[in-house]
C-alpha positions in Angstrom: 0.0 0.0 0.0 0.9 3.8 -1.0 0.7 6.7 0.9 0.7 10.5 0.2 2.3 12.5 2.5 3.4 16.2 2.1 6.2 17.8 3.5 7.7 21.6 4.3 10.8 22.6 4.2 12.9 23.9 7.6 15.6 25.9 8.7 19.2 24.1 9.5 18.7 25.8 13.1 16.2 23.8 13.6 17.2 20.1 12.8 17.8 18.0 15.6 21.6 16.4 16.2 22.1 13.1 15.8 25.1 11.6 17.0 27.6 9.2 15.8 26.6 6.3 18.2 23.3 6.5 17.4 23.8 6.3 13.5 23.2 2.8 12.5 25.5 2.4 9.4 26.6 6.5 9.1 28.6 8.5 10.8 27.0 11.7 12.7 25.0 14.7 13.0 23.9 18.6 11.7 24.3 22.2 10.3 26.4 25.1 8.9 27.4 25.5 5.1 30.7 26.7 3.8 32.9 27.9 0.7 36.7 27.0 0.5 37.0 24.8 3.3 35.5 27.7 5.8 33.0 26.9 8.5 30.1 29.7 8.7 27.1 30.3 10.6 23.9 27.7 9.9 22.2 31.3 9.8 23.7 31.6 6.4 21.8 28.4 5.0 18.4 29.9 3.9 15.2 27.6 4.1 13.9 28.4 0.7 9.2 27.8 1.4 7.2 24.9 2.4 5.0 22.0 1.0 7.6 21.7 -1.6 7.1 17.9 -1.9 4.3 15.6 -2.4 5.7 12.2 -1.2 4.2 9.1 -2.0 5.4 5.7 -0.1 5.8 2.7 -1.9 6.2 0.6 1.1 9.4 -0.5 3.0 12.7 -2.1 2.8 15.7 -4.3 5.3 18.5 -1.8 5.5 18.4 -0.8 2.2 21.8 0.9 1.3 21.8 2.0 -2.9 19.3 3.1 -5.3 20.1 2.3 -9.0 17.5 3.3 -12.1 17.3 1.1 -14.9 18.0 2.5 -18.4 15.4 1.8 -20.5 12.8 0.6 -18.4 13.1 3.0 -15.3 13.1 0.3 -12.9 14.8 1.2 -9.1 17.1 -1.4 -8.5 17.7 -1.5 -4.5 20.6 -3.3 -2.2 19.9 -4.1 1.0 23.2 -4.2 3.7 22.6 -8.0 4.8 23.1 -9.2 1.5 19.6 -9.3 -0.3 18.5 -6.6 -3.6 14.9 -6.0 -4.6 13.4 -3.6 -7.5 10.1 -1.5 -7.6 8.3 -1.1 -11.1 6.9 2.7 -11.1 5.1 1.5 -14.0 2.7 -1.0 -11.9 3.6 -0.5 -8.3 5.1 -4.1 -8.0 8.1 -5.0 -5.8 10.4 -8.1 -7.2 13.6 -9.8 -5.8 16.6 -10.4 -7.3 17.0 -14.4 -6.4 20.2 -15.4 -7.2 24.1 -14.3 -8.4 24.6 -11.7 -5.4 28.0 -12.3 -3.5 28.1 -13.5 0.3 28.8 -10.1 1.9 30.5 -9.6 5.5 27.5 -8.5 7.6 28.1 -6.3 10.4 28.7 -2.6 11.4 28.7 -0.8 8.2 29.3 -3.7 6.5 27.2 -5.7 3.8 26.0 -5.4 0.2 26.6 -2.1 -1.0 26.4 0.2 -4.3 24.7 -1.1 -7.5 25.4 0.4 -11.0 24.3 0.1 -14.6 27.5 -0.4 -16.7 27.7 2.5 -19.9 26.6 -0.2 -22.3 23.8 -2.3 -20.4 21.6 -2.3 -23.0 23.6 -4.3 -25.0 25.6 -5.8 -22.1 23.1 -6.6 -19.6 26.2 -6.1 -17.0 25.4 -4.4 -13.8 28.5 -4.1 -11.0 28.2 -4.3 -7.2 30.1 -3.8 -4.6 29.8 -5.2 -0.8 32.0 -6.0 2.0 33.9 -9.1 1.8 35.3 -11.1 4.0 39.0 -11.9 4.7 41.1 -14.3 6.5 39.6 -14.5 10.6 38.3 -11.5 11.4 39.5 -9.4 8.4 37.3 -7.1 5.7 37.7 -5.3 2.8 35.7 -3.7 0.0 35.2 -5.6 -2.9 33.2 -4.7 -6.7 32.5 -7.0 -9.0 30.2 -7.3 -11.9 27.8 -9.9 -14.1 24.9 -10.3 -16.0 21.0 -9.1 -15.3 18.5 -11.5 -15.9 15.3 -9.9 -15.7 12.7 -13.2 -17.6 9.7 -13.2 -14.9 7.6 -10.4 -13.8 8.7 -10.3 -10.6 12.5 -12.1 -10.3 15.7 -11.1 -11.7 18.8 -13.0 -11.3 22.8 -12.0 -11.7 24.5 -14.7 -14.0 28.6 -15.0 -14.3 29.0 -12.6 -10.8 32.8 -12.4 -10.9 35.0 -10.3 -8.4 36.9 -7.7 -10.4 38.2 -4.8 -7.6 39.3 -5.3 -3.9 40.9 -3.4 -1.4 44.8 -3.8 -1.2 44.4 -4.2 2.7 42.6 -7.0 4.7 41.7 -5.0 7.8 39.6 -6.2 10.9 37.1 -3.4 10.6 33.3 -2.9 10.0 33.7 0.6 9.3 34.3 2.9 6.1 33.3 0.4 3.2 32.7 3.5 1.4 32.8 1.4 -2.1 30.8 3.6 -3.8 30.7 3.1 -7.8 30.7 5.9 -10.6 31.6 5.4 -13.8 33.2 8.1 -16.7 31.3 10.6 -19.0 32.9 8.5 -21.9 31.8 5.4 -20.2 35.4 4.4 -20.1 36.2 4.3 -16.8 35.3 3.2 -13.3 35.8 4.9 -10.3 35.3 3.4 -6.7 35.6 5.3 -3.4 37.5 2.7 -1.1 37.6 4.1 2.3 39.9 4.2 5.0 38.6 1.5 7.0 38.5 4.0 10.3 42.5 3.6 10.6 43.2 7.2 9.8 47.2 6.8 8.7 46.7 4.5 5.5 44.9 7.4 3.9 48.0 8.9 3.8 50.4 5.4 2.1 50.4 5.3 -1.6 51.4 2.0 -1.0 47.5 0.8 -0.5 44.4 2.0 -1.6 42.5 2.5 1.1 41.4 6.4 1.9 41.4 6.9 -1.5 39.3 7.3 -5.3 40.6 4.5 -7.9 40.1 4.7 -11.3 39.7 1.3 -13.3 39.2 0.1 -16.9 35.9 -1.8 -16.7 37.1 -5.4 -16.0 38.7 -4.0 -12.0 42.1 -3.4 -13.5 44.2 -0.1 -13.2 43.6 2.1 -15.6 45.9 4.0 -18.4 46.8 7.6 -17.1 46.5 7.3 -13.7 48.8 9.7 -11.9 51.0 7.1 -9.7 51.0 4.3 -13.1 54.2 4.5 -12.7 54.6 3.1 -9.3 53.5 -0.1 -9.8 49.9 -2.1 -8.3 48.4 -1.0 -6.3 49.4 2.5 -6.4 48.7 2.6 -9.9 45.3 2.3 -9.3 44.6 5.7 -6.9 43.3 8.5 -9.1 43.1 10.6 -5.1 43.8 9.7 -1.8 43.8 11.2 2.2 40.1 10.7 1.8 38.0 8.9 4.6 34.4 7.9 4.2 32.9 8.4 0.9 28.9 7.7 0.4 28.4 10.3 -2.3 30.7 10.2 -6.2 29.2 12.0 -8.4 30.0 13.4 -12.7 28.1 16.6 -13.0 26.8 17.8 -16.2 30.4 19.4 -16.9 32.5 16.0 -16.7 33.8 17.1 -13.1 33.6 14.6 -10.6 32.4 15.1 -6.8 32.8 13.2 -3.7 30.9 13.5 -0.6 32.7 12.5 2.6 31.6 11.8 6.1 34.0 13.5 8.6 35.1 12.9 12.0 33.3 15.4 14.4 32.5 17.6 12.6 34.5 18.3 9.3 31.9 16.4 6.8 33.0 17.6 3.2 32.1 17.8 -0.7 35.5 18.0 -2.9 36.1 17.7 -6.6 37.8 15.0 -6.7 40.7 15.6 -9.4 44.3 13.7 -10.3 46.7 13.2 -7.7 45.1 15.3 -5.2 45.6 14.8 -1.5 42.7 15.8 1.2 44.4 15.9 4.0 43.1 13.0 6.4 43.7 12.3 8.8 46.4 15.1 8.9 43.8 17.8 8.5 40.0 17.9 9.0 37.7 20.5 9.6 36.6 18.2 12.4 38.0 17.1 15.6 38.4 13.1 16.8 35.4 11.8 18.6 37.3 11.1 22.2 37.6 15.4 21.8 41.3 15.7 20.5 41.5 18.0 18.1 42.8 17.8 14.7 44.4 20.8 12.6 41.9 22.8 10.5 42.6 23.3 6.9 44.8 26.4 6.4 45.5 27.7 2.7 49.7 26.9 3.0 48.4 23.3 4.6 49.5 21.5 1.1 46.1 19.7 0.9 43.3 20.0 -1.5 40.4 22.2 0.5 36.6 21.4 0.6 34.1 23.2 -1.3 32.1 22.9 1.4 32.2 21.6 5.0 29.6 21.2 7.7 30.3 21.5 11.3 28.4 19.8 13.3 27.9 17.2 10.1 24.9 16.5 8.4 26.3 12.9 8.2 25.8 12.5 4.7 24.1 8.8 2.1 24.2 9.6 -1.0 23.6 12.5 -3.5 22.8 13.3 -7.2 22.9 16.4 -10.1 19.2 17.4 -10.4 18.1 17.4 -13.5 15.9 19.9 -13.5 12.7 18.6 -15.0 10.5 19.2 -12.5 12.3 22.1 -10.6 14.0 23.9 -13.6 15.8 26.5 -10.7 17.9 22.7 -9.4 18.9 22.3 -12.7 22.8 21.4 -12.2 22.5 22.0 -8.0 23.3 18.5 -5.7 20.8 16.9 -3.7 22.1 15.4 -0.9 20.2 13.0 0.9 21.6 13.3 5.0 21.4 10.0 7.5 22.4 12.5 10.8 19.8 15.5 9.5 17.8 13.5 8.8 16.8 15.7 5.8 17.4 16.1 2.0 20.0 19.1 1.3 20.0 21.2 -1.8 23.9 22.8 -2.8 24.4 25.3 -5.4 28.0 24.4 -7.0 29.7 28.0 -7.4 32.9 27.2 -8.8 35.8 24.2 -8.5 36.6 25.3 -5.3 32.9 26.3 -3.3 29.6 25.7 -3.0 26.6 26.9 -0.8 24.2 24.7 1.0 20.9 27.0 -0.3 18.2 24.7 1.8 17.8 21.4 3.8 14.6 20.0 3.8 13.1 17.9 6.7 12.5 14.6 6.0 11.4 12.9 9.3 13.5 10.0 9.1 17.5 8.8 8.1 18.3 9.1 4.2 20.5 6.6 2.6 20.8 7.2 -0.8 19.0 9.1 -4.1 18.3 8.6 -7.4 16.0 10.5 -9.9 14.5 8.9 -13.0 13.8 10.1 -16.8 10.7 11.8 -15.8 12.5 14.0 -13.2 10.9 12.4 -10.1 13.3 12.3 -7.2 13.7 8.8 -5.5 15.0 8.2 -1.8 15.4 5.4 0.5 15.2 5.7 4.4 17.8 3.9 6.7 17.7 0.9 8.7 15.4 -2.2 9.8 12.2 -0.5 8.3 13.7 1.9 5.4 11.1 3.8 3.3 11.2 3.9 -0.7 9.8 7.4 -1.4 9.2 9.5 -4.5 9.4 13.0 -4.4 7.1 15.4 -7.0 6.1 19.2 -6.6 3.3 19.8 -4.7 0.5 20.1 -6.7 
């Protein structure tokens, strides 16, 4: 059963903090907005009218963690952590399972099944890639992406023939934290890129030697590819494309061929970069954060030698995942991110100014944790709640 529900937007002063222990599979909690890596006032983020969405329900999901639309038939492919994947048909209103061809994933903490992505070509190649948390020797993890074929024959079951692994981490780590492994592929279709996080052990973001705390850039079959800005270095260095990155859960190509990531910070210190060749971000050496026991960590500072946010928050929003609006619906997003926030529990709206800064413009209460987003050809917006009982919600104008 559906269910209509309409919704206002808020100020940032007003959003309720939500803190890191209390985030299920995120990291933490709310406000301010920023341009080139400076903290300012949450007065500064504008709430922007109210009723702006009519949100309709489509019933509920186990921990789902990524939303993928189908080319072609606009079908909303959906992961859920513990290992299972469903999709919802717009076109009828049915729900259907994909049966069979998932990897085992390494349940627990912010471990599990992960992203899920439509290769360039999947409507010829019928490939789709995937990435989860697999498991290592004893009590060891690591991110993992591989890829096979959709099956889509009955009305209500898919299956994934000839899954193969294709992409791991360097480093077998006994962690359940910082998966990241978030999947975006190249304007050209060319490329892969992976956020592989740093696994919550700070220090390897900083080793070239691993790829951990870092963006890799891949040919389509997992390997390194061509052009990468430590190729000459050998595996796996040859893979990194950026590095001194913690915990991405939004990587993103907007409509200029530049690509975003999203990062969760520490304490504070959450952080939307462009994510260019050879850059370093600084963790865990700076962050606009501090550590959670309360030590502090240096600031960004312009002669720091690291790349600076476009944007930080501090407190965090404690960011899923985000997408480049369209604009078919609400012409004035054309080009802005929406950013769908597990700590704010709210959907955030960022104007993109220039390489180097962006504005959060509004944040939009959602009642509930937000995991990730998607928007399909018709310019309807898509989110999934977090947890046990997460919602599957589409988002029109009002009216």
């Amino acid at each position: 059963m559906k269910r209509t529900i309409l919704m206002a937007a808020i100020s940032p002063v007003a959003l309720a903090f939500a803190s890191c222990g209390s985030a299920q599979t995120g990291d933490n909690a709310p406000v301010a907005s920023a341009g080139n890596g400076n903290l300012v006032s949450a007065a500064r983020s504008t709430a922007q009218g109210s009723d702006v969405f009519a949100i309709t329900e489509h019933g509920t999901l186990s921990e789902p963690w990524a939303i993928a639309v189908e080319p072609g038939t606009g079908n909303l492919f959906i992961t859920e952590k513990g290992g299972t994947a469903k999709f919802f048909q717009p076109a009828n209103g049915r729900l259907g399972t994909i049966e069979s061809g998932l990897p085992a994933v390494a349940y627990g903490g912010q471990g599990g099944l992960g992203d899920f992505a439509f290769a360039p070509d999947y409507e010829t190649s019928r490939m789709v890639y995937i990435s989860w948390a697999d498991a290592g020797e004893g009590d060891t993890r690591r991110a993992a992406v591989g890829r096979g074929q959709l099956v889509c024959d009955q009305a209500d079951s898919c299956r994934i023939e000839g899954f193969t692994k294709v992409w791991q981490q360097s480093l077998d780590i006994a962690s359940p934290g910082h998966f990241s492994h978030k999947i975006s592929f190249s304007p050209d279709g060319q490329h892969m890129f992976v956020a592989s996080g740093e696994r919550m052990q700070g220090d390897p973001a900083q080793d070239l030697s691993n790829t951990v705390g870092a963006v890799v850039r891949l040919n389509l079959d997992g390997s390194a590819a061509a052009g990468n800005p430590f190729a000459d270095r050998g595996s796996p260095t040859d893979q990194i494309w950026s590095y001194g990155q913690r915990n991405i859960y939004g990587l993103e190509f907007d409509d200029q061929g530049r690509l975003w990531g999203l990062e969760h910070g520490p304490r504070g210190g959450d952080e939307l970069n462009l994510v260019e060749p050879g850059n370093n971000y600084g963790w865990p050496v700076r962050s606009n954060g501090d550590n959670y026991n309360g030590d502090p960590i240096p600031d960004h500072t312009a002669d720091d030698g690291f790349v600076k946010p476009a944007i930080s928050w501090n407190p965090v929003i404690a960011p899923g995942g985000m997408i480049f609006s369209s604009g078919k619906l609400w012409p004035e997003w054309k080009g802005q991110l929406l950013v769908a926030n597990l700590g704010t529990m709210s959907l955030s709206r960022i104007a993109i100014e220039s390489d180097t800064s962006a504005s959060e413009l509004v944040r939009y209460s959602m009642g509930g944790r937000l995991r990730d987003i998607a928007e399909t050809d018709d310019g309807a917006i898509w989110v999934i709640g977090d947890g046990p009982n997460g919602k599957l919600m589409e988002l029109r104008p009002k009216g």
